[in-house]
N, CA, C and O atoms as CSV, one atom per row, in Angstrom:
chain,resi,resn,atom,element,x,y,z
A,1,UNK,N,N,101.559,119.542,-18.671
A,1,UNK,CA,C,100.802,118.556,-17.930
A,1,UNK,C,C,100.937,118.874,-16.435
A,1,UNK,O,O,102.069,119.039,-15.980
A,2,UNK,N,N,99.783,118.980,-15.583
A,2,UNK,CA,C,99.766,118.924,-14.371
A,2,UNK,C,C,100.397,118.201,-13.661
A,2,UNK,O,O,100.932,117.218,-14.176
A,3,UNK,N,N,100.582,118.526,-11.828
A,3,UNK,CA,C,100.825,117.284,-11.181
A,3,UNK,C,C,100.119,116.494,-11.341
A,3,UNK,O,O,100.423,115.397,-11.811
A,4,UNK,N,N,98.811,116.891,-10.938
A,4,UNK,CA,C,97.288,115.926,-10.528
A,4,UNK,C,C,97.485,115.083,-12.091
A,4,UNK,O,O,97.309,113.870,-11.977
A,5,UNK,N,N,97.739,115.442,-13.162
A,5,UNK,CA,C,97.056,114.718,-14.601
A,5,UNK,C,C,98.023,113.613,-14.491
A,5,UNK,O,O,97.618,112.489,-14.787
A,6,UNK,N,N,99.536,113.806,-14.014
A,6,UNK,CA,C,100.599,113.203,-14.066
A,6,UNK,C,C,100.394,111.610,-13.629
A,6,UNK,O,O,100.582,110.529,-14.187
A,7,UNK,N,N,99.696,112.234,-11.770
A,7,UNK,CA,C,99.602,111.191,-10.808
A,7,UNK,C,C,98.326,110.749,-10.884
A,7,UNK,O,O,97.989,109.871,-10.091
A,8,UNK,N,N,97.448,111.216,-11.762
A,8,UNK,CA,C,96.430,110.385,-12.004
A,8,UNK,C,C,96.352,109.354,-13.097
A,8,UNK,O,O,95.492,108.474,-13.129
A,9,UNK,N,N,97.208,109.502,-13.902
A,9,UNK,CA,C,97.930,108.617,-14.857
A,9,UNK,C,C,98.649,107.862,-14.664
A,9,UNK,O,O,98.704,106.875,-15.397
A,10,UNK,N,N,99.275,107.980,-13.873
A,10,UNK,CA,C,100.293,106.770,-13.319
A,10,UNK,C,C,98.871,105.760,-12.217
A,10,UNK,O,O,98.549,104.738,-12.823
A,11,UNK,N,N,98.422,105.858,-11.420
A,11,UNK,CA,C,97.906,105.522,-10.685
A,11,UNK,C,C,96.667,104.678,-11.836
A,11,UNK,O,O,96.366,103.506,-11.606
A,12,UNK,N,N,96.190,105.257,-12.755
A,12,UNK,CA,C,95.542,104.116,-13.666
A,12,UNK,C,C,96.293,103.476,-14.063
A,12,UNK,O,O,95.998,102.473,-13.412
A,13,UNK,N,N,97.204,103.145,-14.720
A,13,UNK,CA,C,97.949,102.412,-15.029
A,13,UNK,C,C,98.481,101.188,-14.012
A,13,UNK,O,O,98.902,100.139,-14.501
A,14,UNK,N,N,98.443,101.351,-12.881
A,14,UNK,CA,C,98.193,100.119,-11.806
A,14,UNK,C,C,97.125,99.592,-11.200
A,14,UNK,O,O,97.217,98.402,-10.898
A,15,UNK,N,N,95.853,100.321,-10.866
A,15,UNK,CA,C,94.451,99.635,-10.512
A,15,UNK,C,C,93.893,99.107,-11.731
A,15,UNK,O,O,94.161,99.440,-12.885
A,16,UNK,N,N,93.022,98.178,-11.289
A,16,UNK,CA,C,92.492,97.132,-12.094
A,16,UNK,C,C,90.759,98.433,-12.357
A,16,UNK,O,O,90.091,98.665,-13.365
A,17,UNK,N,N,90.635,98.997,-10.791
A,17,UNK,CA,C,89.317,99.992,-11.040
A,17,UNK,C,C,89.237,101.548,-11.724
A,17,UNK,O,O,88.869,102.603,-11.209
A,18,UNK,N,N,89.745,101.250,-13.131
A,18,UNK,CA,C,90.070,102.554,-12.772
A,18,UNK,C,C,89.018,104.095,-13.228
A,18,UNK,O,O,89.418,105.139,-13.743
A,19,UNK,N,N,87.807,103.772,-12.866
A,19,UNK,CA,C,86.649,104.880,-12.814
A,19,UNK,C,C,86.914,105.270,-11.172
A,19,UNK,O,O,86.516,106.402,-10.896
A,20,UNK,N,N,87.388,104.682,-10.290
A,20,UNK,CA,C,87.243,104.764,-8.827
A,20,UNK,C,C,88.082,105.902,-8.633
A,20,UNK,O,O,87.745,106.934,-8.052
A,21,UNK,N,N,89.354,105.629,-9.223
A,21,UNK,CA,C,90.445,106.620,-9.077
A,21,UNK,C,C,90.137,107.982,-9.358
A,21,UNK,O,O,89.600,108.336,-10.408
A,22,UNK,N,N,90.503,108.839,-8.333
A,22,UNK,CA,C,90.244,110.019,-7.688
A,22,UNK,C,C,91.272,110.652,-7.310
A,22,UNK,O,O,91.940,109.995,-6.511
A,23,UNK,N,N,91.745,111.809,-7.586
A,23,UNK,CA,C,92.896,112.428,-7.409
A,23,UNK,C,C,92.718,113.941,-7.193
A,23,UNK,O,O,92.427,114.710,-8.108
A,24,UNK,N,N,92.954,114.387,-5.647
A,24,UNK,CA,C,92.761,115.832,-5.545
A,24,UNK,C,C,93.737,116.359,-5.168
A,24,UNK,O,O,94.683,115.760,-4.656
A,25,UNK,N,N,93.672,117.565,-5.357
A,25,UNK,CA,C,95.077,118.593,-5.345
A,25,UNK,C,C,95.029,120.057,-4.335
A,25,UNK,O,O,94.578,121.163,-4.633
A,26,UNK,N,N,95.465,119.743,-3.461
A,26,UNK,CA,C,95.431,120.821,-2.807
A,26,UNK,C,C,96.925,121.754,-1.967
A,26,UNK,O,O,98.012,121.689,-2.540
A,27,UNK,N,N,96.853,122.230,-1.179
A,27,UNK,CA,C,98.022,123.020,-0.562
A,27,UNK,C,C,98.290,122.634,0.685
A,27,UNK,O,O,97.381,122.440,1.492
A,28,UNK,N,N,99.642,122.469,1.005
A,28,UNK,CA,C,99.782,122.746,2.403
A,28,UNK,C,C,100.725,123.688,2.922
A,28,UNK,O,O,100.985,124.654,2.205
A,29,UNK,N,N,101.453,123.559,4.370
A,29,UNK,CA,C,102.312,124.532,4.584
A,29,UNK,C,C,103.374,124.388,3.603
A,29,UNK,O,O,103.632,125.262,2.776
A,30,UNK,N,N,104.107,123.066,3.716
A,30,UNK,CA,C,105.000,122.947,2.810
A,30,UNK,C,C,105.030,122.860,1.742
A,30,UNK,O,O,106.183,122.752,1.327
A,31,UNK,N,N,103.676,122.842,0.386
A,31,UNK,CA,C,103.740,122.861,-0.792
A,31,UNK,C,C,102.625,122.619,-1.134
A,31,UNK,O,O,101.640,123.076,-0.554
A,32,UNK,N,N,102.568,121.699,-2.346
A,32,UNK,CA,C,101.254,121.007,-3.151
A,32,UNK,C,C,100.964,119.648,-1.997
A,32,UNK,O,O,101.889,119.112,-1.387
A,33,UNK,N,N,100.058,119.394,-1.908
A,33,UNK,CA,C,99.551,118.232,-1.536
A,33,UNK,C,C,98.710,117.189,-2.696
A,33,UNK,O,O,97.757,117.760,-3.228
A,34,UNK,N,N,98.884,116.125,-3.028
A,34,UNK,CA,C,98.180,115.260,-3.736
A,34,UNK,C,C,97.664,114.362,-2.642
A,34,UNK,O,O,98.369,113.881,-1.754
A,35,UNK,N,N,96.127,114.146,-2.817
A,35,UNK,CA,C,95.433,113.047,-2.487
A,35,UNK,C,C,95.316,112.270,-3.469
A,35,UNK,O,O,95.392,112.698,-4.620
A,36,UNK,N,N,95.139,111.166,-3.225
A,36,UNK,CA,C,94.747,109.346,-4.070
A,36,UNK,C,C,93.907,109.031,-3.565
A,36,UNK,O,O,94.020,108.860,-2.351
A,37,UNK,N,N,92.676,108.797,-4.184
A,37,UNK,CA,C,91.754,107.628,-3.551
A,37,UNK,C,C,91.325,106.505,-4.379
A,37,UNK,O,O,90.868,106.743,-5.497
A,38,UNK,N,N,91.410,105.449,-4.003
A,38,UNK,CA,C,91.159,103.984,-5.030
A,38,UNK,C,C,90.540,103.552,-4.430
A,38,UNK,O,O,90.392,103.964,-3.279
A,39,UNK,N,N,89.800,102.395,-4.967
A,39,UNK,CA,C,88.876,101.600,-4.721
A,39,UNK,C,C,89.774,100.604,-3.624
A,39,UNK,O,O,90.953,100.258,-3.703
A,40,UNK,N,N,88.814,100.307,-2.644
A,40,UNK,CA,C,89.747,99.312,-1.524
A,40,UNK,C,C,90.488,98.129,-1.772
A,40,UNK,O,O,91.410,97.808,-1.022
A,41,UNK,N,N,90.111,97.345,-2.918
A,41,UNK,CA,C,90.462,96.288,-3.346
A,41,UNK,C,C,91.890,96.584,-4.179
A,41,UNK,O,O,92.852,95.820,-4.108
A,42,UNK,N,N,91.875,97.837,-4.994
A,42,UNK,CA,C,93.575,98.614,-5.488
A,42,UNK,C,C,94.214,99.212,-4.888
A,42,UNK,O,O,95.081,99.843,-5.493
A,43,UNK,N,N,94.125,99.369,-3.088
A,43,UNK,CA,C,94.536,100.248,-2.569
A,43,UNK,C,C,96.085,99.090,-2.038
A,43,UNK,O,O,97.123,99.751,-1.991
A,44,UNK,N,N,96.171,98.402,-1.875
A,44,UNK,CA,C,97.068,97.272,-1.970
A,44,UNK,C,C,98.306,97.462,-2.498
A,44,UNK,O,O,99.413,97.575,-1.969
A,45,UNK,N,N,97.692,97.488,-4.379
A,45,UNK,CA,C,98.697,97.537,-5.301
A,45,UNK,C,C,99.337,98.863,-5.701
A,45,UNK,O,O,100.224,98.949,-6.551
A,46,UNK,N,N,98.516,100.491,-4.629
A,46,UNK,CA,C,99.260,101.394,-5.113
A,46,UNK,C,C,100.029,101.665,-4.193
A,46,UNK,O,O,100.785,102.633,-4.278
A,47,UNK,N,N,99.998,100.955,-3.241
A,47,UNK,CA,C,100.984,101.064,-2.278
A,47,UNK,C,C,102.056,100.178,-2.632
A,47,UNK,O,O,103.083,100.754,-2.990
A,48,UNK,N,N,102.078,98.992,-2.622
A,48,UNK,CA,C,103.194,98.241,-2.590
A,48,UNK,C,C,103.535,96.995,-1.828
A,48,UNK,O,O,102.829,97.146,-0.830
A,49,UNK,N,N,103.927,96.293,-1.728
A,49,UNK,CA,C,104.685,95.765,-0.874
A,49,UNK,C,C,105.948,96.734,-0.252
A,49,UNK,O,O,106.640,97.581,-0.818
A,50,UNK,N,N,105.947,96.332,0.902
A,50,UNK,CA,C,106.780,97.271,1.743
A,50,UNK,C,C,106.576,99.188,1.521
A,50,UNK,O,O,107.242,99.997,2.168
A,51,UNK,N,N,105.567,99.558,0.523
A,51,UNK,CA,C,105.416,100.787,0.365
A,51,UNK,C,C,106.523,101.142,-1.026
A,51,UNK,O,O,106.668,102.284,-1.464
A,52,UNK,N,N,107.178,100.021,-1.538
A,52,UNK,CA,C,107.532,100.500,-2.757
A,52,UNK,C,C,106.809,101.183,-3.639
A,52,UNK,O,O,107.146,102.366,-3.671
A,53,UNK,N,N,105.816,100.863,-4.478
A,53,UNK,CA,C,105.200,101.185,-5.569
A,53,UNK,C,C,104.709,103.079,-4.883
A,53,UNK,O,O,104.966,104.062,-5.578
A,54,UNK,N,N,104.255,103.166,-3.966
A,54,UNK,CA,C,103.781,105.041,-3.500
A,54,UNK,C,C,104.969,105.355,-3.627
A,54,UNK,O,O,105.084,106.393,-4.278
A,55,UNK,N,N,106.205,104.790,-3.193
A,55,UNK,CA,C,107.245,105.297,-2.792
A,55,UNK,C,C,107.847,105.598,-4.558
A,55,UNK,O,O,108.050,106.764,-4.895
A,56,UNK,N,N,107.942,105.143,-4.958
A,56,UNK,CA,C,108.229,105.708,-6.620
A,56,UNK,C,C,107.401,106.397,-7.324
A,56,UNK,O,O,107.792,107.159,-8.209
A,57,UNK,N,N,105.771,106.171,-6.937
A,57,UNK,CA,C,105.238,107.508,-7.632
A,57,UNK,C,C,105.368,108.971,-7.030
A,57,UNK,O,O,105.334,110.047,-7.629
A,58,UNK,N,N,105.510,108.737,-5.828
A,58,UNK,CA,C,106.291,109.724,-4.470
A,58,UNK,C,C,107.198,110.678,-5.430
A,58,UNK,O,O,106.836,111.776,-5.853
A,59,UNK,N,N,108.796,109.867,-5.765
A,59,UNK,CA,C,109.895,110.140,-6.708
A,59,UNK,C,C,109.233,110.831,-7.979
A,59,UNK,O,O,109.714,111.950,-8.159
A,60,UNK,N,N,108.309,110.492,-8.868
A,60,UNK,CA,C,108.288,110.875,-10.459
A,60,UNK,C,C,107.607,111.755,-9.563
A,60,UNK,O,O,108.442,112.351,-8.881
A,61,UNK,N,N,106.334,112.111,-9.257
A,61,UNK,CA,C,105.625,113.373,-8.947
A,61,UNK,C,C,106.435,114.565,-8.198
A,61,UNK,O,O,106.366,115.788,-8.315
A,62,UNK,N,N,107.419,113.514,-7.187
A,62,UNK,CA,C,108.243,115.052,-6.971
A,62,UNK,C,C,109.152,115.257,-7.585
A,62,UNK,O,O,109.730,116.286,-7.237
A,63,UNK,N,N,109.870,114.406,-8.900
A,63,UNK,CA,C,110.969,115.603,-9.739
A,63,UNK,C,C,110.103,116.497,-10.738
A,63,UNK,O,O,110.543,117.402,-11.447
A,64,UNK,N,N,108.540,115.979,-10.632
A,64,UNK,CA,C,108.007,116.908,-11.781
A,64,UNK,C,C,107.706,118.297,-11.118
A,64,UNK,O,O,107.739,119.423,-11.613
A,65,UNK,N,N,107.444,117.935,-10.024
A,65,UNK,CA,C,107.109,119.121,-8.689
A,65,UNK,C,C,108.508,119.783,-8.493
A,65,UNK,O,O,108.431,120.974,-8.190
A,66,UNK,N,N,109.648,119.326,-8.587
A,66,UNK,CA,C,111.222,120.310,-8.737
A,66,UNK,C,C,111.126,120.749,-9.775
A,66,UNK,O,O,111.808,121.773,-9.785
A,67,UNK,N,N,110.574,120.562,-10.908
A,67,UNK,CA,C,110.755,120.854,-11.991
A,67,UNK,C,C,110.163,122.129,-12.313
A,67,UNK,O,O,110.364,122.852,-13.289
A,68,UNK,N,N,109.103,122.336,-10.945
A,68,UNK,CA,C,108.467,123.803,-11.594
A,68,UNK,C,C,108.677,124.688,-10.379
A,68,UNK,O,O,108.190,125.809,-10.229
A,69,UNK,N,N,109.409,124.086,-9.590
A,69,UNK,CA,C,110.309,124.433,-8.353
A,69,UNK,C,C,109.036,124.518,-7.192
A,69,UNK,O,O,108.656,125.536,-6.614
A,70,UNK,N,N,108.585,123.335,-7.066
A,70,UNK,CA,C,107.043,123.440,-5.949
A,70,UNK,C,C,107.430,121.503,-5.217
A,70,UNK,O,O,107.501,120.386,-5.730
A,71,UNK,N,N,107.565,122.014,-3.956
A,71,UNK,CA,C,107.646,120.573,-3.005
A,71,UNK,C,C,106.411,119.665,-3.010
A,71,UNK,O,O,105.579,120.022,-2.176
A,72,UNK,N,N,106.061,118.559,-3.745
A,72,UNK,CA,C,104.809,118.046,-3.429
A,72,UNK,C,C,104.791,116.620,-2.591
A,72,UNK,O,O,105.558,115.659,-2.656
A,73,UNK,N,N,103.653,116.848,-1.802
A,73,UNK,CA,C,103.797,115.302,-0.808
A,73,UNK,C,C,102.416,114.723,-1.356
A,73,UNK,O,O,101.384,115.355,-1.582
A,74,UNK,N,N,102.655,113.374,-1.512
A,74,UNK,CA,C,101.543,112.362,-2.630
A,74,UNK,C,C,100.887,111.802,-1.091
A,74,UNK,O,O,101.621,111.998,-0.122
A,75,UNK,N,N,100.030,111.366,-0.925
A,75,UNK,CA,C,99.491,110.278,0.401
A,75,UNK,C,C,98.226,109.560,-0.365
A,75,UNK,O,O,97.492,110.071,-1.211
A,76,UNK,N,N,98.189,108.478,0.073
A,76,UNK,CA,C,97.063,107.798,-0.481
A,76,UNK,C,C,95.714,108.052,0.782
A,76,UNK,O,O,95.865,108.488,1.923
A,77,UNK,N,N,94.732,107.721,0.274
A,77,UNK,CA,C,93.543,108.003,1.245
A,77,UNK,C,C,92.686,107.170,1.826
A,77,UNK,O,O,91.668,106.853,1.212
A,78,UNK,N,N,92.904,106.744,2.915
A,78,UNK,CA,C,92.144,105.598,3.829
A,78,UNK,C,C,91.057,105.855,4.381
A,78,UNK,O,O,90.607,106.986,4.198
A,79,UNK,N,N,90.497,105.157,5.000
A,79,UNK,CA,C,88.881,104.997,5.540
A,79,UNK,C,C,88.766,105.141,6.851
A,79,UNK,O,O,87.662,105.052,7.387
């Protein structure tokens, strides 16, 4: 299983929209990059209060990202 399939799975599993959810995968200097994009009205709940909830999919996507020995940074995507 991919990163992207990983964190696009987790991320349905908390929006209420979830045809909106959008998940791209790209590179940066330091590794994999994951984008998120949700519908504005779920963008709320994948963040968190205080940024908990990113902040733990943050955690599972990057031990799966140690796991194949690749640094990945998750960010959600604003307007």
């Amino acid at each position: 299983m991919s990163l992207k399939q990983i964190t696009e799975d987790i991320v349905k599993l908390i929006v209420l929209d979830k045809d909106a959810v959008e998940v791209q995968e790209g590179t940066d200097r330091a590794g994999r990059l994951i984008t998120i994009t949700v519908a504005p009205s779920d963008r709320g709940k994948v963040i968190g209060k205080e940024g908990r909830v990113i902040s733990c999919i943050r955690q599972v996507v990057g031990a799966a990202g140690a796991k194949a020995h690749t640094r990945v940074m998750v960010k959600v995507a604003t307007d």
